[in-house]
PATIDO-702226 format. One record per residue (C-alpha): residue number from 1; residue in one letter; chain; x, y, z. Coordinates in nm, 2 decimals. Layout:
N
R; nr; rest; kette; x; y; z
R; NUM; A; A; X; Y; Z
...
***
This chain:
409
R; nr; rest; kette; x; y; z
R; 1; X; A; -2.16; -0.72; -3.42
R; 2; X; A; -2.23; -1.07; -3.20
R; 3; X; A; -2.46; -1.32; -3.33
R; 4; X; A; -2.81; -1.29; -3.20
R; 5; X; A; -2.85; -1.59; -2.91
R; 6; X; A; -3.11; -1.82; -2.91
R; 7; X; A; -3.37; -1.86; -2.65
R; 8; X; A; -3.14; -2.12; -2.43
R; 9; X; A; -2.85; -1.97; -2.46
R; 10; X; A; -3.02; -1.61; -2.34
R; 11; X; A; -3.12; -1.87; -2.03
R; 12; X; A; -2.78; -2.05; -2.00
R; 13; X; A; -2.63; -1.67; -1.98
R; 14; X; A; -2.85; -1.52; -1.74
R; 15; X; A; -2.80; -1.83; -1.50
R; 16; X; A; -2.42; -1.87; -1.56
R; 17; X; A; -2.24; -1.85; -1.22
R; 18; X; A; -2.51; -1.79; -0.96
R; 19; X; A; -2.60; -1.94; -0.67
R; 20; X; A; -2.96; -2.01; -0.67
R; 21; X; A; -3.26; -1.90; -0.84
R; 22; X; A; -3.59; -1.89; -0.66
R; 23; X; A; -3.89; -1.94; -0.95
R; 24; X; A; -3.63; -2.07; -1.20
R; 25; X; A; -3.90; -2.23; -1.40
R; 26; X; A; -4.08; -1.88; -1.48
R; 27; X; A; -3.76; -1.75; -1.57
R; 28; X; A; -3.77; -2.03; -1.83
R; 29; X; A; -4.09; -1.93; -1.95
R; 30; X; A; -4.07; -1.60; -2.02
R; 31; X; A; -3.66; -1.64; -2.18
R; 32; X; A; -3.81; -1.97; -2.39
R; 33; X; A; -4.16; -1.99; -2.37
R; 34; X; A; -4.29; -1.66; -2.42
R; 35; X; A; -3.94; -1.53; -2.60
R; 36; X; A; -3.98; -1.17; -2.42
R; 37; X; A; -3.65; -0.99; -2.23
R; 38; X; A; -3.63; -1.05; -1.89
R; 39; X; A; -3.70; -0.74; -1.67
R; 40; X; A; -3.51; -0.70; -1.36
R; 41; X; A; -3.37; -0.47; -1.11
R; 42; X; A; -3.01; -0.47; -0.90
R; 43; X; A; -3.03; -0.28; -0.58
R; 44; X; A; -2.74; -0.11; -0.36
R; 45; X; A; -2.83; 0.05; -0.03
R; 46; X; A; -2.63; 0.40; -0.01
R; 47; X; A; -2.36; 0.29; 0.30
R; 48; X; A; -2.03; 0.23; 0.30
R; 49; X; A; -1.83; 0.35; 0.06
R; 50; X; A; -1.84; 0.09; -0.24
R; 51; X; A; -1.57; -0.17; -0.26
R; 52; X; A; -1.39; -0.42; -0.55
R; 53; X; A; -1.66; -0.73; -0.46
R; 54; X; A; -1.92; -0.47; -0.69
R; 55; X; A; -1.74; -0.60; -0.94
R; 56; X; A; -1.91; -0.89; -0.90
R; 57; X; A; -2.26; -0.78; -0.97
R; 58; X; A; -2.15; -0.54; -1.24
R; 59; X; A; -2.01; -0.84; -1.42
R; 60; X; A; -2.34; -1.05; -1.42
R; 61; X; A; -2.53; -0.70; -1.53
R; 62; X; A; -2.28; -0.72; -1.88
R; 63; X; A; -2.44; -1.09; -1.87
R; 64; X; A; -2.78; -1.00; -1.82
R; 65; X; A; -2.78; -0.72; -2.10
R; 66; X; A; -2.59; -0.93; -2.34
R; 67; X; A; -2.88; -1.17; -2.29
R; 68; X; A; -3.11; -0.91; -2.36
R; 69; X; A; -3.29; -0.83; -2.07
R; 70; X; A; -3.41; -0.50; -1.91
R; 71; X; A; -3.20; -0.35; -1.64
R; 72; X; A; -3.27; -0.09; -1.39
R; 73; X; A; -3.00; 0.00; -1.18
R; 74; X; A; -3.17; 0.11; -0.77
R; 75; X; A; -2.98; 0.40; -0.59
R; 76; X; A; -3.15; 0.29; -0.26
R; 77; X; A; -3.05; 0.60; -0.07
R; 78; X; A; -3.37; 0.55; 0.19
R; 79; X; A; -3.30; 0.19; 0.24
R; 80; X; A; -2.90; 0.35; 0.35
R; 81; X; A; -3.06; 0.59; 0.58
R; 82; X; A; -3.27; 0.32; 0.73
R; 83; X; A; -2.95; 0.07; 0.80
R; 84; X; A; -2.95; 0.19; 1.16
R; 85; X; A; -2.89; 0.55; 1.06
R; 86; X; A; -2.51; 0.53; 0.95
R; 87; X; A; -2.57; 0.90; 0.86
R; 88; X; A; -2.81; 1.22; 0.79
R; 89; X; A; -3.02; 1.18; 0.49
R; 90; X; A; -2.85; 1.48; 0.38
R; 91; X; A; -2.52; 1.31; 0.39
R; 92; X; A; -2.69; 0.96; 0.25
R; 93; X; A; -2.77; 1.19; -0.06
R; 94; X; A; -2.44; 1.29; -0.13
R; 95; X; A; -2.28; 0.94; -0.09
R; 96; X; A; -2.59; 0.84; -0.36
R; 97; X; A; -2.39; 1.02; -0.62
R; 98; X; A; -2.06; 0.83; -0.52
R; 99; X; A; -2.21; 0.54; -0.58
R; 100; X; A; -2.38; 0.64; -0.88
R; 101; X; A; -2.05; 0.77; -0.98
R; 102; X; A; -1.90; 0.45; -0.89
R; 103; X; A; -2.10; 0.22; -1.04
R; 104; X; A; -2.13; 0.38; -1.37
R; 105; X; A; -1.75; 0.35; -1.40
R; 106; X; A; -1.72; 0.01; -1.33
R; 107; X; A; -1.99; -0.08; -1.55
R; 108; X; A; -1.80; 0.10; -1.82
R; 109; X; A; -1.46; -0.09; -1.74
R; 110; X; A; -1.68; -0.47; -1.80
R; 111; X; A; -1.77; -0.34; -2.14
R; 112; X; A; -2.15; -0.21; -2.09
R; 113; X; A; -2.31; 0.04; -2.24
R; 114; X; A; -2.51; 0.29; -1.99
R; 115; X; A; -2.71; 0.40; -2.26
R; 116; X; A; -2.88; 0.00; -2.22
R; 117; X; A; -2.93; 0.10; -1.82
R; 118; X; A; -3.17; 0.28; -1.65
R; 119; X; A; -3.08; 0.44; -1.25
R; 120; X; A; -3.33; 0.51; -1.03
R; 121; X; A; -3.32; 0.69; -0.68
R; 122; X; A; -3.52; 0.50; -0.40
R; 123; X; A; -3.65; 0.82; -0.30
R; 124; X; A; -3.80; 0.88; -0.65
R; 125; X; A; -4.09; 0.67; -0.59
R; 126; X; A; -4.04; 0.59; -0.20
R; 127; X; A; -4.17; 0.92; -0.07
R; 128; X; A; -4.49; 0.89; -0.28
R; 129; X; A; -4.85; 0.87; -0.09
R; 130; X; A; -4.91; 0.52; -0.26
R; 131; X; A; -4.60; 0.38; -0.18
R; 132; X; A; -4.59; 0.48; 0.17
R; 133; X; A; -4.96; 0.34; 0.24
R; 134; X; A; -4.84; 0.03; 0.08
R; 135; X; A; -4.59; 0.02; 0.30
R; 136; X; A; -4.81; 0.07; 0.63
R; 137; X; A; -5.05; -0.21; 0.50
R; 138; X; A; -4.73; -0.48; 0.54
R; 139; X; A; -4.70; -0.34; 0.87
R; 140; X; A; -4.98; -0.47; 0.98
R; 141; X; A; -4.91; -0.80; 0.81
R; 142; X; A; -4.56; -0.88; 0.93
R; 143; X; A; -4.44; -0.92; 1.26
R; 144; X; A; -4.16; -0.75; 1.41
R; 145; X; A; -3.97; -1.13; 1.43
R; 146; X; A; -4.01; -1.17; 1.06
R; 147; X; A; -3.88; -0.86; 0.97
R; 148; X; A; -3.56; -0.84; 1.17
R; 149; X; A; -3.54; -1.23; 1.06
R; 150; X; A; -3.50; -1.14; 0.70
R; 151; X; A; -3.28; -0.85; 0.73
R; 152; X; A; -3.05; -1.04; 0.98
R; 153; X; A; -2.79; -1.03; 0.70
R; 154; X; A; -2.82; -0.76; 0.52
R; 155; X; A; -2.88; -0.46; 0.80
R; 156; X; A; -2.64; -0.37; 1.07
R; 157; X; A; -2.75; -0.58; 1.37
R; 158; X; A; -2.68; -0.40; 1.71
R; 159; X; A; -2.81; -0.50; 2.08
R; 160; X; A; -3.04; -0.20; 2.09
R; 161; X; A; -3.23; -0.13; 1.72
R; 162; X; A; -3.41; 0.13; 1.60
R; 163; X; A; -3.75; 0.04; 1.39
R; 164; X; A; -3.58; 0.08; 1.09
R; 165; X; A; -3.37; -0.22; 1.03
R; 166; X; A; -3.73; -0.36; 1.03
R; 167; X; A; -3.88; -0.16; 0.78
R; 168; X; A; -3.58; -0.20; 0.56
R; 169; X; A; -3.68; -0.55; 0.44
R; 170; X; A; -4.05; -0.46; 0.35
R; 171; X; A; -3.97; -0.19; 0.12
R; 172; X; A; -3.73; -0.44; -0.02
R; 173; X; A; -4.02; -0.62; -0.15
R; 174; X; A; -4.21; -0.31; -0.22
R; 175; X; A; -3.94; -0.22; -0.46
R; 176; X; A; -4.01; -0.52; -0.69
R; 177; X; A; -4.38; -0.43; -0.78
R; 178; X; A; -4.27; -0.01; -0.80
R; 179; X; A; -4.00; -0.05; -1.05
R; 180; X; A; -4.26; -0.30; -1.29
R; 181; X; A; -3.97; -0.62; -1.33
R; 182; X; A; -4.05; -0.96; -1.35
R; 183; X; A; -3.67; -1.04; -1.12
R; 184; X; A; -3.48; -0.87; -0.85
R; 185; X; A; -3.10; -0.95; -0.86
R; 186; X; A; -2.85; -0.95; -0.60
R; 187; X; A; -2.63; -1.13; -0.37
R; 188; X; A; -2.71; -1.47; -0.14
R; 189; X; A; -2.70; -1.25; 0.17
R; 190; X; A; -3.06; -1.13; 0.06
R; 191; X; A; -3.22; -1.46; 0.04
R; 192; X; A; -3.43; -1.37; 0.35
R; 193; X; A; -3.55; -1.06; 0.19
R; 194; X; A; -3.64; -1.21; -0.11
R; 195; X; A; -3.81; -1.50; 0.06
R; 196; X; A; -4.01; -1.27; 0.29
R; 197; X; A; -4.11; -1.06; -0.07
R; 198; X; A; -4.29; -1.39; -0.22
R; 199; X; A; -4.45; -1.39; 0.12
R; 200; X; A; -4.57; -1.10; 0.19
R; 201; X; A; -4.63; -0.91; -0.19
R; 202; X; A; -4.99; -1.12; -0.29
R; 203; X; A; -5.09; -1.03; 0.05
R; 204; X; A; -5.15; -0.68; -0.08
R; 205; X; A; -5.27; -0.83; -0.41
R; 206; X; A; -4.89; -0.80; -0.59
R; 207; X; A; -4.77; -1.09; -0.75
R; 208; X; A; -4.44; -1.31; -0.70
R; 209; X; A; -4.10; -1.20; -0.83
R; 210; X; A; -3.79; -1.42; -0.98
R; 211; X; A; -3.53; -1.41; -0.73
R; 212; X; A; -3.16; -1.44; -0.85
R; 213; X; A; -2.85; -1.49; -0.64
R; 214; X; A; -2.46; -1.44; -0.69
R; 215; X; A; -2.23; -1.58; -0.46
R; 216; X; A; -2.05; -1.39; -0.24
R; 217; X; A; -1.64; -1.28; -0.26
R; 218; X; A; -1.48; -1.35; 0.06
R; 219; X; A; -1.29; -1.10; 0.23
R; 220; X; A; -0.94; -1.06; 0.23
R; 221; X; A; -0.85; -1.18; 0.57
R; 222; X; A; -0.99; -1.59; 0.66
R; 223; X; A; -1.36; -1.64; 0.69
R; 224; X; A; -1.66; -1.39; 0.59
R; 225; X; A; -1.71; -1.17; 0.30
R; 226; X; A; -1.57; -0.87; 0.16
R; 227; X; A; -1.73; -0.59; 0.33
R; 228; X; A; -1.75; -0.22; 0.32
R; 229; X; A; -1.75; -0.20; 0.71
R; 230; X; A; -1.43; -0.41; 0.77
R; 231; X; A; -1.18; -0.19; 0.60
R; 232; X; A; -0.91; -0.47; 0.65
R; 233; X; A; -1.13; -0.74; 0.46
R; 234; X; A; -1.19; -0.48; 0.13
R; 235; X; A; -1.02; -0.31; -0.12
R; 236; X; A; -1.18; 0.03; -0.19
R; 237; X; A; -1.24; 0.12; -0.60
R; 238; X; A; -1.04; 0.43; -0.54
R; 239; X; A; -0.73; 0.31; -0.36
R; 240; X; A; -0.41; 0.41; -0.45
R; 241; X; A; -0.22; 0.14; -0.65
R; 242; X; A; 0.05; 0.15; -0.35
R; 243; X; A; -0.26; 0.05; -0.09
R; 244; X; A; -0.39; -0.25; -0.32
R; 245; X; A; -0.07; -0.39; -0.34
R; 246; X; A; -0.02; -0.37; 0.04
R; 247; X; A; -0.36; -0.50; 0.12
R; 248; X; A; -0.33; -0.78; -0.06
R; 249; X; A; 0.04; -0.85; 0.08
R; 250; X; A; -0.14; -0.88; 0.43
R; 251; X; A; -0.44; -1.06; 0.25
R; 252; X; A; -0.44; -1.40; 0.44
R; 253; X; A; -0.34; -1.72; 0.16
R; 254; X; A; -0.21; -2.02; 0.34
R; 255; X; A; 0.08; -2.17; 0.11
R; 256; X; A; -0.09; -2.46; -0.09
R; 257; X; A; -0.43; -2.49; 0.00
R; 258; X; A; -0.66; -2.32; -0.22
R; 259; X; A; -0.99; -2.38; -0.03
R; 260; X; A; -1.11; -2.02; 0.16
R; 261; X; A; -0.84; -1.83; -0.02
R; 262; X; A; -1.00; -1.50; -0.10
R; 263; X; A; -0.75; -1.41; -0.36
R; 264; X; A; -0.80; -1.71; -0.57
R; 265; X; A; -1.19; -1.63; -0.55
R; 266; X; A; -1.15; -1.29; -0.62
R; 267; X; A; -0.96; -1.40; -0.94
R; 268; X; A; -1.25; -1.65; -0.99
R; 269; X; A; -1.51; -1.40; -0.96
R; 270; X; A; -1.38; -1.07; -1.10
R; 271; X; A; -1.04; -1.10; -1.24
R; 272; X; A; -1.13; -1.36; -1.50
R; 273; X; A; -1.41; -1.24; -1.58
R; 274; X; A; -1.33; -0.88; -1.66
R; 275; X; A; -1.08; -1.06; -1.91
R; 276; X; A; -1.28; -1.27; -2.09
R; 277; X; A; -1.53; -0.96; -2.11
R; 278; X; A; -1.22; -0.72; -2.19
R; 279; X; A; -1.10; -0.96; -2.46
R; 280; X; A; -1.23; -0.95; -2.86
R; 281; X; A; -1.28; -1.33; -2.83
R; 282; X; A; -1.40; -1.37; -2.54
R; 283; X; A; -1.08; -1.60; -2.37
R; 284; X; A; -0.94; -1.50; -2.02
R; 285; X; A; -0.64; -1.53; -1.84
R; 286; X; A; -0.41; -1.37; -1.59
R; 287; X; A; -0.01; -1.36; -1.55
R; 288; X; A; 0.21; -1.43; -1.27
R; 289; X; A; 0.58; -1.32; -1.32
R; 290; X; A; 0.79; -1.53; -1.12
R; 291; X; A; 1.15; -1.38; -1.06
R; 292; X; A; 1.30; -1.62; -1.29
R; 293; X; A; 1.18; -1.83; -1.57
R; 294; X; A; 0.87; -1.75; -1.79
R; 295; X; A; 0.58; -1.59; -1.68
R; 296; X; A; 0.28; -1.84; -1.58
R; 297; X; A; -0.04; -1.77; -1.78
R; 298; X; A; -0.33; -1.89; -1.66
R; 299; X; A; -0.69; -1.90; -1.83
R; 300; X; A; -0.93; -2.10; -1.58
R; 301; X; A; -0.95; -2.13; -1.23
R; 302; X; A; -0.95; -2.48; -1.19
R; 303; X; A; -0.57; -2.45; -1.31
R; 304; X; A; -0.50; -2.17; -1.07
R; 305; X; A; -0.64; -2.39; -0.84
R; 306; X; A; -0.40; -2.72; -0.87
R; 307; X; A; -0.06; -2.48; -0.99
R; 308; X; A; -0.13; -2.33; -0.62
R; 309; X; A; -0.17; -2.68; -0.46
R; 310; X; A; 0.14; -2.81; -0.61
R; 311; X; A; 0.31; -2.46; -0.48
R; 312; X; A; 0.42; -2.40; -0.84
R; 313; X; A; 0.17; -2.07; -0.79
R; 314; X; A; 0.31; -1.98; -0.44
R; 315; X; A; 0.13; -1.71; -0.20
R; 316; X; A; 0.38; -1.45; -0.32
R; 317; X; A; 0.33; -1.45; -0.66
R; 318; X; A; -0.02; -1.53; -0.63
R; 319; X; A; -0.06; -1.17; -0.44
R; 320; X; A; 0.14; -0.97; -0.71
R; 321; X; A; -0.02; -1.09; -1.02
R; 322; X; A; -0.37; -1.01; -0.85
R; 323; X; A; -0.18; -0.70; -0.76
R; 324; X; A; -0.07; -0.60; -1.08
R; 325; X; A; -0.39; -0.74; -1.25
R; 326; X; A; -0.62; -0.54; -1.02
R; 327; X; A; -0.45; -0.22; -1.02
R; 328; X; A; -0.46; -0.23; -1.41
R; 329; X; A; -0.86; -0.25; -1.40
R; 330; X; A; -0.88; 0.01; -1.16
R; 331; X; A; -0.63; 0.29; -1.35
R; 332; X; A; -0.92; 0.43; -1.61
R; 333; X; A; -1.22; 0.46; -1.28
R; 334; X; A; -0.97; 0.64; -1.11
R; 335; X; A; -0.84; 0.89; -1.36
R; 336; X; A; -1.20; 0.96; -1.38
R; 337; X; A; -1.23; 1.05; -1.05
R; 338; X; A; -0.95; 1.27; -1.07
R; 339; X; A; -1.12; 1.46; -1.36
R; 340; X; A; -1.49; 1.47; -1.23
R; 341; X; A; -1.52; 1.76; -0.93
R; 342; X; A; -1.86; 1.68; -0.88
R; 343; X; A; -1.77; 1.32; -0.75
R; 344; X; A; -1.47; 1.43; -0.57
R; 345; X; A; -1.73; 1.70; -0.40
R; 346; X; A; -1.99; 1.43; -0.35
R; 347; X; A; -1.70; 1.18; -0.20
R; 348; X; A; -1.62; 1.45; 0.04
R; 349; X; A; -1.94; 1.51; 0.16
R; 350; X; A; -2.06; 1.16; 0.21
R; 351; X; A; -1.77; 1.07; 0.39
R; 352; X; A; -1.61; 1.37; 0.55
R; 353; X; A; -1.44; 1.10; 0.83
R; 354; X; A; -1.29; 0.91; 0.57
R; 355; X; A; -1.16; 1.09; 0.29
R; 356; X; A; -0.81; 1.22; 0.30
R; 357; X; A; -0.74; 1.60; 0.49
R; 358; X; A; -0.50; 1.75; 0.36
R; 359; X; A; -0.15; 1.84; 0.51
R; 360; X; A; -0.10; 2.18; 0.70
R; 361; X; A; 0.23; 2.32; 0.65
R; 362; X; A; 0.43; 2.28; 0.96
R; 363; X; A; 0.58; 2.60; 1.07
R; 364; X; A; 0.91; 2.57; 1.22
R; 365; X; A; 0.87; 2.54; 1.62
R; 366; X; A; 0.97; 2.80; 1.84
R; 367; X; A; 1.19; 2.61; 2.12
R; 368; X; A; 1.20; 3.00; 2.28
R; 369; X; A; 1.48; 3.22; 2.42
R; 370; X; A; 1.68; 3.37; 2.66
R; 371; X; A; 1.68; 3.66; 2.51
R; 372; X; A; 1.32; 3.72; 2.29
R; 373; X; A; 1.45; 4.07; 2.19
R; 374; X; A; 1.72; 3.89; 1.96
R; 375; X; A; 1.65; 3.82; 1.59
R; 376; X; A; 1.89; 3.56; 1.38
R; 377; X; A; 1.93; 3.65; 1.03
R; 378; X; A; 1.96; 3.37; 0.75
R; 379; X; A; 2.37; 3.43; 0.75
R; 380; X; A; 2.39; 3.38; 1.12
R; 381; X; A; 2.45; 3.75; 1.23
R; 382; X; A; 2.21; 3.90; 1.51
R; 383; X; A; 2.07; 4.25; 1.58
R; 384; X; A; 1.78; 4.38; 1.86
R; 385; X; A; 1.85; 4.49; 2.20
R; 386; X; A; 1.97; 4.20; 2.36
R; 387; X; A; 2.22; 4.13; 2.04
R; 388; X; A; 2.58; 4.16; 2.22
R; 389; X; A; 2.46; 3.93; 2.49
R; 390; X; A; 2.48; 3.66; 2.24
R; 391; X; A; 2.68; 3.81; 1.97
R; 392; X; A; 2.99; 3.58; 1.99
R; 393; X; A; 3.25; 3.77; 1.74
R; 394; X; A; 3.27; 3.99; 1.43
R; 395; X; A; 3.47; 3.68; 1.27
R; 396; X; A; 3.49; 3.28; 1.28
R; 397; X; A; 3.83; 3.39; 1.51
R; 398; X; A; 3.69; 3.63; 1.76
R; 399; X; A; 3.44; 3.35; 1.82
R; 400; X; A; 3.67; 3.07; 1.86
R; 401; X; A; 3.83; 3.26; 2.10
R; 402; X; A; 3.53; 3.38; 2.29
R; 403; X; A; 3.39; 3.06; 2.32
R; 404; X; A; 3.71; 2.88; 2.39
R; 405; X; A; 3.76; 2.66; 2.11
R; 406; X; A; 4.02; 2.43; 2.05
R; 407; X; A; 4.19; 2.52; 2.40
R; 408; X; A; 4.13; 2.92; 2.37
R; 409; X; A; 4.11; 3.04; 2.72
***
């Protein structure tokens, strides 16, 4: 069993590799002060078909339990149905137990216990009378330039919106006082969000929340951030081993310079990480097998970083040791697809454009005939009516003959 942590480490762990904190001194007090778990809540809105930058979040979630806090995990299947209507709320449901699915699983491949979680639907508590006059009284507060303001990064902008990209950001905030935390989680794209919530929340008498922020993993092509509606910039949790290692042959790594290379990020923020958590010490590393010569190990990112530079770690080995390293954290969530119908089910439903149809049998094509009334048997021979206008022989000689092979006349 791990050594209970003190107080500062239980702080130094819950900040570890974020990007900012908004109200980091009351996350001090409660952690040191008042020596009580941190209660706080990750959201996902129900879109896109979740990708490998989850892993990201999932990782900090181990962090946050191991420091003792309270998790709640959000299913925000309204807020998916809000992001300019992407699909039915029918649909929107189904893809909520993809994700679920999905999340669970990599959750279980970081090491956590979901027994130490707790997942909540959006639409649990969304639909309710209270919530939903809550959520009339901030529209009366906010205006509509505030509200598409701080969803600007988060919802899908398009040149002619519906209301609910607006509404999207207020029961953002909403969320926080619903689900009783003290923090909400989640990535620096939110910021806006979270800064309009400290706003607008003791407006209706609701107090502050502790905002905290990962960094986000840049795609796989140059520029931007791995995203589930740029297929080219995203690997998808359930692709075949044979499509990671392709889409990270095409990922974009300039030979020698390190900075903006999404691979060596993703190994910062994922790869590493999953070993160190993976590991009974704690230590991390990752392989590269060059053709010839011993394999290079590395354990920190900073070396990864200079090998790379020096073109010691060149762009082709770089992309199959994330290859190989990937594709061996994703083997156990996808044998667990392959054994759970329900998901499969729910995968099909939520994105019926998207998954896989399967093959028809081709039938062999019929080029027509002359003579329709003629049927070929499997050893060559013919019978119907129209048979001795295209029989050729009895033998191999008669037809020779008849056809005037080899200089028969």
């Amino acid at each position: 069993m791990a050594a209970e942590l003190t107080p500062e480490q239980k702080l130094a762990l819950i900040k570890s590799k974020l990007q900012e904190v908004l109200h980091e001194d009351w996350l001090e007090d409660i952690i040191v002060k008042q020596q009580r778990p941190l209660s706080l809540y990750w959201g996902t809105a129900i879109t896109g078909r979740p990708h490998c930058a989850y892993f990201v979040p999932m990782i900090k979630v181990a962090e946050f339990l191991r420091a003792g806090c309270k998790v709640k995990i959000l299913m925000a299947d309204l807020h998916g149905f809000l992001d300019n209507t992407k699909a039915p709320i029918e649909q929107v449901q189904k893809r909520a137990i993809h994700y679920k699915r999905v999340v669970q699983s990599l959750l279980k491949a970081v090491g956590v216990s979901l027994d130490k979680l707790e997942f909540v639907n959006g639409s649990e508590y969304q639909l309710s009378r209270e919530y939903s006059m809550d959520n009339y009284r901030l529209m009366t507060i906010v205006t509509e330039h505030d509200a598409k303001k701080a969803g600007s990064e988060v919802v899908k902008q398009i040149d002619n919106p519906t209301l609910a990209g607006s509404i999207y950001p207020l029961m953002q905030a909403l969320d926080e006082e619903y689900l009783r935390v003290d923090a909400q989680f989640g990535g620096v794209d939110q910021r806006k969000i979270f800064v309009l919530a400290q706003d607008i929340l003791p407006k209706l008498g609701y107090k502050e929340r502790i905002h905290m922020m990962n960094p986000m993993v840049p795609g796989l092509q140059a520029g931007g951030k791995m995203s589930a509606s740029d297929p080219n910039s995203k690997i998808d949790v359930l692709d075949t081993p044979e499509q990671v290692t392709s889409k990270i042959k095409k990922a974009f790594a300039q030979a020698q310079v390190a900075e903006g290379n999404g691979l060596i990020a993703f190994i910062e923020y994922v790869l590493l990480p999953i070993s160190a958590l993976q590991s009974k010490d704690g230590s991390s590393s990752i392989k590269f097998a060059p053709r010839e010569g011993d394999p290079l190990i590395y354990s920190n990112v900073e070396d990864i970083r200079k090998a790379y530079e020096a073109d010691t770690l060149t762009p082709q080995l770089l992309k199959a040791g994330v290859a190989e390293a990937l594709n061996a954290v994703l083997a156990p969530i996808q044998a667990e697809f392959q054994a759970d119908k329900e998901w499969q089910e729910a995968l099909e439903a939520g994105y019926p454009e998207q998954t896989d149809k399967k093959k028809k049998d081709k039938k062999p094509k019929d080029k027509g005939s002359r003579y329709p009334g003629v049927k070929t048997n499997p050893d060559g021979t013919v019978e119907g009516p129209d048979a001795e206008k295209v029989k050729v022989g009895e033998n191999v000689q008669d037809a020779m003959k008849n056809l005037a092979v080899n200089g028969g006349s």
